[in-house]
C-alpha positions, 0 to 999 in steps of 0.5 A: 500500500501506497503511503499517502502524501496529503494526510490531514488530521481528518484523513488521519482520524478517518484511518484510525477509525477504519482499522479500529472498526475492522479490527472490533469487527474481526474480534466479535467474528472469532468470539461468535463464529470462530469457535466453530470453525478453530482447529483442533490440534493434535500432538505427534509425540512419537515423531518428536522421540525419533527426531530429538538426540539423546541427551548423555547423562551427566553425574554430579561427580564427573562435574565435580571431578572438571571443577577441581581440574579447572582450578587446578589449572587456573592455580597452577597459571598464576604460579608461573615464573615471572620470566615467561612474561618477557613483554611485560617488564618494567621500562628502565629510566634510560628507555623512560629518557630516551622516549620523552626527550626531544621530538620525532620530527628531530629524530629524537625521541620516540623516533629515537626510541624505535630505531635503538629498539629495531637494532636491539631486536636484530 
């Protein structure tokens, strides 16, 4: 359906007053009539078993059991050296004035920083 262009408030209330009408209409129709004519719905229960998986059955003790082995895992994570955390290190006060001092456009500064990195890394 087309939108129309020229909606005056009285086109507006004529809409409003149609789809209420049609609407109490089509209510008093399914409260008076419709019950002759609802469907009776019927349940394949059968049909449902067949299709649906079987669910494995899980026993307290086994969750149980996958608990303890998480935390365990989670435990044991948080005692690692600190040596495997490389990247995290603590900056040195040399790289901390190496990187603040003077600007990239100089070639000082974080310019500097990233070319003594680049050689370090080589």
């Amino acid at each position: 359906m087309a939108r129309e262009v020229s909606m005056t408030s009285q086109r507006q209330d004529f809409w409003k007053e149609a789809l209420l009408k049609e609407t109490s209409i089509r209510l008093a129709w399914h409260r008076d009539i419709g019950k002759k004519y609802a469907k009776t719905a019927t349940r394949r229960t059968h049909d449902i078993k067949t299709i649906l998986p079987t669910i494995p059955v899980i026993k307290k003790q086994e969750i149980k059991e996958k608990n303890v082995a998480e935390k365990l895992r989670l435990v044991q994570e948080k005692m690692k050296p600190v040596d495997e955390f490389v990247e995290m290190r603590p900056v040195s006060a040399e790289t901390k004035e190496v990187l603040y001092h003077g600007f990239s456009k100089d070639e000082t500064g974080r310019h500097k920083y990233l070319q003594k990195k680049k050689t370090e890394e080589t």
